[in-house]
C-alpha positions as CSV (number, residue, x, y, z in Angstrom):
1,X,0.5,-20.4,-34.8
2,X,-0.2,-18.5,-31.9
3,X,-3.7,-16.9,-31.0
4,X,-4.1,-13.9,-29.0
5,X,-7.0,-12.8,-27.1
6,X,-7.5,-9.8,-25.7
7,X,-9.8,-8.8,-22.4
8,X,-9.5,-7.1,-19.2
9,X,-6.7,-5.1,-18.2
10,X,-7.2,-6.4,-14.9
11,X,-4.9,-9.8,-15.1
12,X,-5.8,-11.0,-11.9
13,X,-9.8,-10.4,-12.9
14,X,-8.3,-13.2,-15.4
15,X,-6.9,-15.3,-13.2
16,X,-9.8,-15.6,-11.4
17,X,-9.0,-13.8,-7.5
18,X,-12.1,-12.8,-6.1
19,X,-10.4,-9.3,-4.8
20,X,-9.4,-8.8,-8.6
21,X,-10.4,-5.4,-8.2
22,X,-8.8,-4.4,-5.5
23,X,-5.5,-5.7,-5.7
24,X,-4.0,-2.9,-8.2
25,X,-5.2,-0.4,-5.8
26,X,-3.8,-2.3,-2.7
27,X,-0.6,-2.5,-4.6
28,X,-0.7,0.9,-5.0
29,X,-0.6,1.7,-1.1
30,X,1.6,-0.9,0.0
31,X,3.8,1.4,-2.8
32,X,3.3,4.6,-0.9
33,X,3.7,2.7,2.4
34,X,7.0,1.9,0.9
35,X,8.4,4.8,0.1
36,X,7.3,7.0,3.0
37,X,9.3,4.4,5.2
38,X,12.3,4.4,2.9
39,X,12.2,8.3,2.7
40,X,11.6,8.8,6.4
41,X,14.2,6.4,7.3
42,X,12.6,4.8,10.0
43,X,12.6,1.3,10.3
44,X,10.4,-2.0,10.0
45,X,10.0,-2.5,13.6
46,X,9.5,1.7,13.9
47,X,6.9,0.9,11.4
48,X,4.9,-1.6,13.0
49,X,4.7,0.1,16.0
50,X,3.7,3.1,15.0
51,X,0.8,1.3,13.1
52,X,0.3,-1.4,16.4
53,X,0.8,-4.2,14.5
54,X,3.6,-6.9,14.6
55,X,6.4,-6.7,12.5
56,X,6.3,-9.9,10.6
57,X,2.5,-8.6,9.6
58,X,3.6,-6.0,8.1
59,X,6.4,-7.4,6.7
60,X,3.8,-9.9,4.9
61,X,2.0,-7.1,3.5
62,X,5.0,-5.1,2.3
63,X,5.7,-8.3,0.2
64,X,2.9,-8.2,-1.3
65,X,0.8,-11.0,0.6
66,X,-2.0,-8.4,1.5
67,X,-5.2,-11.0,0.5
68,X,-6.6,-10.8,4.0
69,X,-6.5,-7.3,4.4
70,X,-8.2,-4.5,3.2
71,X,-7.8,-1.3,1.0
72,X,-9.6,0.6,3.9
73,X,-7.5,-0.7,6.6
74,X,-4.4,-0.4,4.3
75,X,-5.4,3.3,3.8
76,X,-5.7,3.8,7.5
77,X,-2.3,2.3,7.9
78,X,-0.7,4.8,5.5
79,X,-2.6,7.9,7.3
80,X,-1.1,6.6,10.3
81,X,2.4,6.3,9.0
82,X,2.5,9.9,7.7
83,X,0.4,11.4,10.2
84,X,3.1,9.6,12.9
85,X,5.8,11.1,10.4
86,X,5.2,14.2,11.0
87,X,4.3,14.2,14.5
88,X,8.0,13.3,15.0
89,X,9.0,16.2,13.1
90,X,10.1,13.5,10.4
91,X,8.8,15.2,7.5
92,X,7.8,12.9,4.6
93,X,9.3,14.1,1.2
94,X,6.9,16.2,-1.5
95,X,4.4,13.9,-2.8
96,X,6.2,10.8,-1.7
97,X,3.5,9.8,1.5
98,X,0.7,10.6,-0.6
99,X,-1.8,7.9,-2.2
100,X,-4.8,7.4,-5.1
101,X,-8.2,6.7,-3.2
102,X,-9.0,4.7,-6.6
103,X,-10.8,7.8,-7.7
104,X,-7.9,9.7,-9.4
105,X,-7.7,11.8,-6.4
106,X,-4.8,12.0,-4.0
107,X,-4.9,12.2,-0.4
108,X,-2.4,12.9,2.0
């Protein structure tokens, strides 16, 4: 027979990763990050040098290997992306560059 237990929602609080608590949240702008590129078009390499970092950083991070970075610097690095967006008149789509400052507010 099988036994279930139940506890946090938080599976990585479970597995034991001392940024358990920040990882959904991380996630969750790497996401936006993500989709503003897609929806803007604009490359990896545009990307990373519009946030002055190299390419196979960011490339890490959009994988999903973002341990040894932060929300904060994750959240400047979207603010940059938009705000970069739309200074070359490369308008993000509705809602799409927009992210959850782990609050339940949205920021863009």
């Amino acid at each position: 027979m099988f036994r279930f237990e139940y506890g946090t929602t938080n599976v990585y609080a479970l597995l034991g990763f001392a940024d358990a608590e920040d990882i959904p949240l991380k996630a969750e702008i790497v996401k936006d990050m993500t989709a503003c590129m897609r929806a803007s078009g604009i490359s990896l390499s545009e990307a990373a040098a519009m946030l002055g970092t190299l390419q196979s950083d960011l490339a890490l991070v959009l994988c999903g290997k973002f341990q040894d970075i932060g929300a904060d610097e994750l959240r400047g690095w979207l603010a940059r992306l938009t705000s970069r967006l739309w200074l070359r008149n490369i308008p993000p789509s509705e809602g799409i560059c927009t992210f959850n400052d782990g609050n339940g507010k949205s920021s863009r």
